[in-house]
PyMOL commands that place a pseudoatom at each C-alpha (Angstrom):
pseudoatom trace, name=CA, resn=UNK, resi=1, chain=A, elem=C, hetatm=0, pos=[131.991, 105.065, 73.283]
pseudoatom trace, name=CA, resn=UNK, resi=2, chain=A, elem=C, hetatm=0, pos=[130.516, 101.597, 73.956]
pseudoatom trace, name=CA, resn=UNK, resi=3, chain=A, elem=C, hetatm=0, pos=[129.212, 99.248, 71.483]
pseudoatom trace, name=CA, resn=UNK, resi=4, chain=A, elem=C, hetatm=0, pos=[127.585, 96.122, 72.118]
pseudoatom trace, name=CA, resn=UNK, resi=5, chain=A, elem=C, hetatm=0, pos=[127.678, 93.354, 69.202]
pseudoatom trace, name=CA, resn=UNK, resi=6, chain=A, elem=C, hetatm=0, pos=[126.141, 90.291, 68.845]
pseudoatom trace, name=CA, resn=UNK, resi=7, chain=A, elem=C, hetatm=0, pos=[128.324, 88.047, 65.938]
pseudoatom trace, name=CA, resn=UNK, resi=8, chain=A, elem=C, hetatm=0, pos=[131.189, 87.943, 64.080]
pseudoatom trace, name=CA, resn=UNK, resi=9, chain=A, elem=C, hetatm=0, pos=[129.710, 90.123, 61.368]
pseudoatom trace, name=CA, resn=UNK, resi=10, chain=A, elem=C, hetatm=0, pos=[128.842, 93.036, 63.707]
pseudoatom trace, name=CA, resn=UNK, resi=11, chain=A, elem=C, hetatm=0, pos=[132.147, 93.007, 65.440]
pseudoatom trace, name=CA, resn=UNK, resi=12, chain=A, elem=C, hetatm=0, pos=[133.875, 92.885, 61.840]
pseudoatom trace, name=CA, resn=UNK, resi=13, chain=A, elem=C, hetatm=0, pos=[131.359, 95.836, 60.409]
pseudoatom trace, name=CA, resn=UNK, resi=14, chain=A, elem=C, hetatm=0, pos=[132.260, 97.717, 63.297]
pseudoatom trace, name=CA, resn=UNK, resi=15, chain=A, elem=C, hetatm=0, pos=[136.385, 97.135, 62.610]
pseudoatom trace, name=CA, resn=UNK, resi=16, chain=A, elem=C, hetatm=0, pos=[135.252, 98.495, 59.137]
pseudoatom trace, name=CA, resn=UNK, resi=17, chain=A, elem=C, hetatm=0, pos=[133.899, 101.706, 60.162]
pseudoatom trace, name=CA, resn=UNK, resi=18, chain=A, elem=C, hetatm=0, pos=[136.758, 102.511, 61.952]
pseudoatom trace, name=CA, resn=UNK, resi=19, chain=A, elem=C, hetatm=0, pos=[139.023, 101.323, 59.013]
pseudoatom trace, name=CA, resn=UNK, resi=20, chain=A, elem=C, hetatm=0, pos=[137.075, 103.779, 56.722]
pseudoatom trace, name=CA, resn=UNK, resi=21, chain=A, elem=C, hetatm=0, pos=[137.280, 106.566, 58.849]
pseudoatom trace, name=CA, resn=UNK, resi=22, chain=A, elem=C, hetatm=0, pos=[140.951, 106.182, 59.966]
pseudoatom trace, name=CA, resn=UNK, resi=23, chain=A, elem=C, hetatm=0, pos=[143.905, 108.334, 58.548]
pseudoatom trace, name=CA, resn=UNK, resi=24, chain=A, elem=C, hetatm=0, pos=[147.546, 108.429, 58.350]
pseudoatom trace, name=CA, resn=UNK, resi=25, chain=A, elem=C, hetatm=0, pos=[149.432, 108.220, 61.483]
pseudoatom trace, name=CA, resn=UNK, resi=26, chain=A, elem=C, hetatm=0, pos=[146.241, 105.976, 63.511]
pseudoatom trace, name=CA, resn=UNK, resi=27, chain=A, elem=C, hetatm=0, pos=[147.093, 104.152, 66.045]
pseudoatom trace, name=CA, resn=UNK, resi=28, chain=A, elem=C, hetatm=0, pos=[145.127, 101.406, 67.139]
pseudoatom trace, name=CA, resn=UNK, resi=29, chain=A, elem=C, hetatm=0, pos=[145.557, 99.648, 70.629]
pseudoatom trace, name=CA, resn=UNK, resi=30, chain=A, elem=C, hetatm=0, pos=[143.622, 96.549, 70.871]
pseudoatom trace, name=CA, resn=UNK, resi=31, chain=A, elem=C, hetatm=0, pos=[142.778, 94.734, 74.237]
pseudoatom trace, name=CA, resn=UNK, resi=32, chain=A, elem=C, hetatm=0, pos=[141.114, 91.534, 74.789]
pseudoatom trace, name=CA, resn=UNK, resi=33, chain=A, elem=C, hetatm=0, pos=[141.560, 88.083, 76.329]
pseudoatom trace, name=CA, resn=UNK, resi=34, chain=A, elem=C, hetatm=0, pos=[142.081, 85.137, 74.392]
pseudoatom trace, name=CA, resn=UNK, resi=35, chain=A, elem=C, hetatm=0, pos=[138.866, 84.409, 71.841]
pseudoatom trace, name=CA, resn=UNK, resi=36, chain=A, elem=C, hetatm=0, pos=[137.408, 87.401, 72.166]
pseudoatom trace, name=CA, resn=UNK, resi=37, chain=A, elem=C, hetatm=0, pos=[137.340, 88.511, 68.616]
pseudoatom trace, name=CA, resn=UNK, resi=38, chain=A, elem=C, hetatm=0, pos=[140.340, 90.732, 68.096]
pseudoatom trace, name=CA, resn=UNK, resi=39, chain=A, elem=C, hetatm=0, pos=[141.167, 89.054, 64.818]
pseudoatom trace, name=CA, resn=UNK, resi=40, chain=A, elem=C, hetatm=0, pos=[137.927, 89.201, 63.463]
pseudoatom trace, name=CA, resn=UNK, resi=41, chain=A, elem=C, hetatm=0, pos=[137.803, 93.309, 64.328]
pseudoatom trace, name=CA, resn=UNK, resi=42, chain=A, elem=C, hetatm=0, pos=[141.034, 93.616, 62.741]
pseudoatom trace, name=CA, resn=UNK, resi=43, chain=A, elem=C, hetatm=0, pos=[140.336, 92.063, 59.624]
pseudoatom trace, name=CA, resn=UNK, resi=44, chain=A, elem=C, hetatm=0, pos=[137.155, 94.515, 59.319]
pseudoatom trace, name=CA, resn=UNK, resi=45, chain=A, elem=C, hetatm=0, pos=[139.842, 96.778, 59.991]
pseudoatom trace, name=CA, resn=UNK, resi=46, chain=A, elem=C, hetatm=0, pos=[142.062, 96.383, 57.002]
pseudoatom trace, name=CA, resn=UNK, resi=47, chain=A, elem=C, hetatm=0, pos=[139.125, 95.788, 55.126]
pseudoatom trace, name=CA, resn=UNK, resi=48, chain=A, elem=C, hetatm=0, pos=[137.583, 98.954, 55.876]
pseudoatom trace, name=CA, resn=UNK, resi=49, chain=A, elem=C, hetatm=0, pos=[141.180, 100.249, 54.630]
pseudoatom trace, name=CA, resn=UNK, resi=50, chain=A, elem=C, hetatm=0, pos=[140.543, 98.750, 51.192]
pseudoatom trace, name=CA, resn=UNK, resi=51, chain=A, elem=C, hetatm=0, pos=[143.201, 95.539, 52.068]
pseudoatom trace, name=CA, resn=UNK, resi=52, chain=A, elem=C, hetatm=0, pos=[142.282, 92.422, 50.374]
pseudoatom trace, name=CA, resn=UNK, resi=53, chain=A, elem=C, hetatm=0, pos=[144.636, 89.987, 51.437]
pseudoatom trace, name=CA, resn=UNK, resi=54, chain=A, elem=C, hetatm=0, pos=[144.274, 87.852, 54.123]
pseudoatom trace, name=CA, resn=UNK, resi=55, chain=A, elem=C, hetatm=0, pos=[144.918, 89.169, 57.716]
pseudoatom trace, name=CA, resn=UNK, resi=56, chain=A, elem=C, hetatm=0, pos=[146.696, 86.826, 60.337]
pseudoatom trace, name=CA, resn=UNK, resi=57, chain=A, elem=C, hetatm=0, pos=[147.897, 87.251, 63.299]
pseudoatom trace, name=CA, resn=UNK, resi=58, chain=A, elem=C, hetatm=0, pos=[151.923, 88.086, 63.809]
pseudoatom trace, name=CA, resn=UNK, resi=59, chain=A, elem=C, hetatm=0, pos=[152.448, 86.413, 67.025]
pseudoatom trace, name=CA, resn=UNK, resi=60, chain=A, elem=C, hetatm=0, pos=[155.671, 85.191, 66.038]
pseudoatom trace, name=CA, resn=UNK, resi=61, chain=A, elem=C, hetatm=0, pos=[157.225, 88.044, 63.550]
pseudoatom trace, name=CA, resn=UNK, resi=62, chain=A, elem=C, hetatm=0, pos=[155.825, 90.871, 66.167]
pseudoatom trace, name=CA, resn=UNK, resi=63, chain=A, elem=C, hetatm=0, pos=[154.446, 93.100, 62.928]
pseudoatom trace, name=CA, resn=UNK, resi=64, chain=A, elem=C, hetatm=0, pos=[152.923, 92.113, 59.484]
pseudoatom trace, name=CA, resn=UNK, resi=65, chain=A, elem=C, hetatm=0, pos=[152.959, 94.873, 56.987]
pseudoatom trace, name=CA, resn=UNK, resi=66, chain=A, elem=C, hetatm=0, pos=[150.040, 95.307, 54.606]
pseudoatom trace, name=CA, resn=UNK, resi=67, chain=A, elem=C, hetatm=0, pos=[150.748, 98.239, 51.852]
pseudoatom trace, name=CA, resn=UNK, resi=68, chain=A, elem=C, hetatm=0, pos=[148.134, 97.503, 49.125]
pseudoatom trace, name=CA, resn=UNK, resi=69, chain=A, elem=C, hetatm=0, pos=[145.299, 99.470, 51.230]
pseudoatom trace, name=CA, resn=UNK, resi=70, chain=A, elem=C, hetatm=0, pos=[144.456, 103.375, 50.739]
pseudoatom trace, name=CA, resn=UNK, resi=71, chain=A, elem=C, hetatm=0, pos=[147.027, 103.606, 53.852]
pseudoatom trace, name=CA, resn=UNK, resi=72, chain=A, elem=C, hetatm=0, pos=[149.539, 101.293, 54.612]
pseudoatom trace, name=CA, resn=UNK, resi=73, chain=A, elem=C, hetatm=0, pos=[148.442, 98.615, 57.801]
pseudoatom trace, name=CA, resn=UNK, resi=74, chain=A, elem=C, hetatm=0, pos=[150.570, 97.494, 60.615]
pseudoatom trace, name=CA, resn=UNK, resi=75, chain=A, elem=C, hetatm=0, pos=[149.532, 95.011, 62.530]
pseudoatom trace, name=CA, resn=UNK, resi=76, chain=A, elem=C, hetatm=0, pos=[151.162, 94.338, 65.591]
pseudoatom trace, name=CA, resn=UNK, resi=77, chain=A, elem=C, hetatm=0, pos=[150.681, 91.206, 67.985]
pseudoatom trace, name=CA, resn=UNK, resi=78, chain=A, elem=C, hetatm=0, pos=[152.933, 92.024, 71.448]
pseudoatom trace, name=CA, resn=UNK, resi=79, chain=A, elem=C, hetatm=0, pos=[151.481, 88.934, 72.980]
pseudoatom trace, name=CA, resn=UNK, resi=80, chain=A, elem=C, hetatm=0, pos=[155.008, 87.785, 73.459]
pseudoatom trace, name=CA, resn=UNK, resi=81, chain=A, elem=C, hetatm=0, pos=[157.290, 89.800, 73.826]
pseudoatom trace, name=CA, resn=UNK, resi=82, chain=A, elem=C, hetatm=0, pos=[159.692, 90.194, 76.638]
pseudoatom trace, name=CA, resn=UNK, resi=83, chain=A, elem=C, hetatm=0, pos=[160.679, 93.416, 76.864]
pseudoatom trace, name=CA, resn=UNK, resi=84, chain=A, elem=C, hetatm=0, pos=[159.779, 96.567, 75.261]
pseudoatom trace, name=CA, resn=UNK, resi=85, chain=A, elem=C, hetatm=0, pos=[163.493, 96.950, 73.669]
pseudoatom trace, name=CA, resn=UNK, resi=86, chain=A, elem=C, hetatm=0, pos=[162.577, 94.685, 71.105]
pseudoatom trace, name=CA, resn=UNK, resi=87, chain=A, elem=C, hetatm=0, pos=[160.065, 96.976, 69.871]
pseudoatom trace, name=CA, resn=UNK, resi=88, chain=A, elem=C, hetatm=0, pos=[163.239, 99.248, 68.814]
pseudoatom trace, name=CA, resn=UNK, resi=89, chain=A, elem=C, hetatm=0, pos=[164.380, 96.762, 66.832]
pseudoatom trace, name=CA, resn=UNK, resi=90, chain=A, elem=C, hetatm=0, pos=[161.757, 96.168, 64.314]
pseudoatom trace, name=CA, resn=UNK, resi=91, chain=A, elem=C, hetatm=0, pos=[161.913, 99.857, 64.201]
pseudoatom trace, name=CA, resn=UNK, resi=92, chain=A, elem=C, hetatm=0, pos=[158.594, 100.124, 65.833]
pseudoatom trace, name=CA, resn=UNK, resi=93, chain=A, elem=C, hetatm=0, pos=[158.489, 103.987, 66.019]
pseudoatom trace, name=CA, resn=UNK, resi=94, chain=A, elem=C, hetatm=0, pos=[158.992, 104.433, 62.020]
pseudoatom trace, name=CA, resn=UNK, resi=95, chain=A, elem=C, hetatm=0, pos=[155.467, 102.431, 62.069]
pseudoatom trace, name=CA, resn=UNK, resi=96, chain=A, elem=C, hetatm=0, pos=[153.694, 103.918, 64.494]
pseudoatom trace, name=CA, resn=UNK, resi=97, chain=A, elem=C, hetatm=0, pos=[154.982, 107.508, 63.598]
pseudoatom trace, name=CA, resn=UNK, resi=98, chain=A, elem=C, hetatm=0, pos=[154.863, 106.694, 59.911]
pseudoatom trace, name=CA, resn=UNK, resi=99, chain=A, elem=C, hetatm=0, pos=[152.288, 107.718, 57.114]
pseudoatom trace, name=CA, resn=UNK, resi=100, chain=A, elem=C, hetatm=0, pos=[150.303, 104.629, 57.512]
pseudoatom trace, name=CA, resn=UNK, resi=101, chain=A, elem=C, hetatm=0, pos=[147.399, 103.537, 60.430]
pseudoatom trace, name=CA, resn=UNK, resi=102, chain=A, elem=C, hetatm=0, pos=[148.887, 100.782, 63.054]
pseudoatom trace, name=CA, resn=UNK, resi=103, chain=A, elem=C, hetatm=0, pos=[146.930, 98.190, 65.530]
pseudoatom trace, name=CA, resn=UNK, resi=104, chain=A, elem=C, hetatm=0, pos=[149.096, 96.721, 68.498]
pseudoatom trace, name=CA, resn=UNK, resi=105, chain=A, elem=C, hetatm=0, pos=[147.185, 93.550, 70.029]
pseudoatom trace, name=CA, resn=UNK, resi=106, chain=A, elem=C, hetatm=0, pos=[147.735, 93.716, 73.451]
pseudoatom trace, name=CA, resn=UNK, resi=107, chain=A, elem=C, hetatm=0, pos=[149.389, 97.047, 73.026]
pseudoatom trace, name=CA, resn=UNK, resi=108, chain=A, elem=C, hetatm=0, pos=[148.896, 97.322, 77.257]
pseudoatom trace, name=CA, resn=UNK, resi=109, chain=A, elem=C, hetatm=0, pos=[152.044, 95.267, 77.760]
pseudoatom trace, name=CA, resn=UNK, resi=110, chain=A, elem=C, hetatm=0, pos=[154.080, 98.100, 75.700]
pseudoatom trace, name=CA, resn=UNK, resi=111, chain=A, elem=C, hetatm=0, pos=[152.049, 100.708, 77.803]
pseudoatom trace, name=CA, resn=UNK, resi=112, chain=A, elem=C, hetatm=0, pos=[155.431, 103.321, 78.251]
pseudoatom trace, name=CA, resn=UNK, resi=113, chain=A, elem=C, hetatm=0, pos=[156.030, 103.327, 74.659]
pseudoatom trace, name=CA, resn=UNK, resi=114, chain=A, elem=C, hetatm=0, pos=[152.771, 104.090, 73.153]
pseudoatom trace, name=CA, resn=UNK, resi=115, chain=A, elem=C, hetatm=0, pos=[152.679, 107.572, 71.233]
pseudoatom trace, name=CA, resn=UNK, resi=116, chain=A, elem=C, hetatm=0, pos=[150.747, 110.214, 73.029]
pseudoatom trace, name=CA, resn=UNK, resi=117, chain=A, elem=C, hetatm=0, pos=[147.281, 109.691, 71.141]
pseudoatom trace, name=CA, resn=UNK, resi=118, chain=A, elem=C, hetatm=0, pos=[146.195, 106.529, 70.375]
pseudoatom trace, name=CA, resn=UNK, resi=119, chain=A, elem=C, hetatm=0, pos=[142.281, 105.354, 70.266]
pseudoatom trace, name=CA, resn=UNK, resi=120, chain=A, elem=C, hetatm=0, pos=[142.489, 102.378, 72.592]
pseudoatom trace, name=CA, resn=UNK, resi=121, chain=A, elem=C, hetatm=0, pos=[139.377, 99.395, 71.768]
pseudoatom trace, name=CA, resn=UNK, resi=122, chain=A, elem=C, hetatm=0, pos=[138.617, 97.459, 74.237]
pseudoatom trace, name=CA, resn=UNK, resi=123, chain=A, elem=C, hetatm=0, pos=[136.636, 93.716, 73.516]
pseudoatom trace, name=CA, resn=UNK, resi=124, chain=A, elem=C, hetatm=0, pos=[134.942, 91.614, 76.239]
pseudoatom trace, name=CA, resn=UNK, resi=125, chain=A, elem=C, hetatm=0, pos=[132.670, 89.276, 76.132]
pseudoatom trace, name=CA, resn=UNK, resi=126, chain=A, elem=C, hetatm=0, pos=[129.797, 88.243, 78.996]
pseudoatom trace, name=CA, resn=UNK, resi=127, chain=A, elem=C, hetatm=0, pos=[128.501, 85.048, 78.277]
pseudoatom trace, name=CA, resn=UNK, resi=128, chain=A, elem=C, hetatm=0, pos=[125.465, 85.838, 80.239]
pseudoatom trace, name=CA, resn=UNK, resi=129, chain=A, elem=C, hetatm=0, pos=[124.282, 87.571, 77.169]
pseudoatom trace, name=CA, resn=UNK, resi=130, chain=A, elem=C, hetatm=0, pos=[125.391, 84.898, 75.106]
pseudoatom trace, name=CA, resn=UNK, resi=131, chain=A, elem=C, hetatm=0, pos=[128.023, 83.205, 73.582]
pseudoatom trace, name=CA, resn=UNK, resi=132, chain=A, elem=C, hetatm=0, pos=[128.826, 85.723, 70.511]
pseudoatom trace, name=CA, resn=UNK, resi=133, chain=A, elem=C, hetatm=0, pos=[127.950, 88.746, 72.530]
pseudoatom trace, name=CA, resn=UNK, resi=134, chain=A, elem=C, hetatm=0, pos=[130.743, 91.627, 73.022]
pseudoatom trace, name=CA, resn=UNK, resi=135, chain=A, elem=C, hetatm=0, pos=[131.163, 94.879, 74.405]
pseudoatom trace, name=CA, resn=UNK, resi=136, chain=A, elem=C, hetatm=0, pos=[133.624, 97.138, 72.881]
pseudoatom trace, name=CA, resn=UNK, resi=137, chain=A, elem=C, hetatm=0, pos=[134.447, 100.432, 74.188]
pseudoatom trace, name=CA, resn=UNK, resi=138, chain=A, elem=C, hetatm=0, pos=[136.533, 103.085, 72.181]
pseudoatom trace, name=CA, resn=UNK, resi=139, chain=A, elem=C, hetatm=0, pos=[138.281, 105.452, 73.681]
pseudoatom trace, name=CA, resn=UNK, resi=140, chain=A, elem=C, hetatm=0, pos=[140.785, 107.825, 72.563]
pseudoatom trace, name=CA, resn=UNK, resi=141, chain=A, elem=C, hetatm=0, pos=[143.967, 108.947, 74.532]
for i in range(1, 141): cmd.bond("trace and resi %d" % i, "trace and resi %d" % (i + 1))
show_as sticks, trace
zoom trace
């Protein structure tokens, strides 16, 4: 599924749907460059999962737990890690095969250790159709 938005607000409302409609055990695999708007989905995200708190990103602790939703949220930023072992030790497959609905940024450097299904979203941008414009597919796996 393709979408095409045209703000921040868009790209956030869309996050929301999908936060509304996920359930326990959703993973999320989020790809896009740098400034592309991956925050800004994930925050409709959580929001769409009835989280209130502010959403930042965990480049540097890997995975930021948010339990006050109707689901628990995990939000995971891979953007630096080395190797994929680390993943095991912030016990990455209790989160991912937990009760709760989990977003990896840059989940295609972890590739061989996502779960089976996943819906994988996709942002670009083309600045031919200006500056705020993106294209987001969705695609489940």
């Amino acid at each position: 599924m393709i979408h095409e938005t045209y703000s921040e607000k868009e790209t956030y409302e869309l996050g929301y749907e999908l936060g509304t409609a996920s359930h326990a055990g959703q993973v999320y695999t989020l790809i896009g460059d740098l400034g592309v708007g991956k925050t800004v989905f994930t925050k409709g995200l959580a929001a769409g999962l009835g989280i209130e708190e502010p959403i930042s990103s965990p480049t540097f602790t890997i995975v930021q737990v948010y339990e006050e939703g109707k689901l628990p949220f995990y939000h995971f930023d891979v953007y630096r890690i080395g190797d994929v072992e680390e993943m095991d030790e912030i016990g990455y497959e209790d989160y991912i095969y937990g009760e709760g609905v989990s977003l990896i940024e840059w989940a295609d450097l972890i590739e061989e250790i996502l779960p089976e299904h996943y819906t994988e979203v996709k942002i670009e941008k083309d600045l031919e159709k200006g500056f705020d414009y993106r294209r987001i597919s969705i695609c489940g796996y």
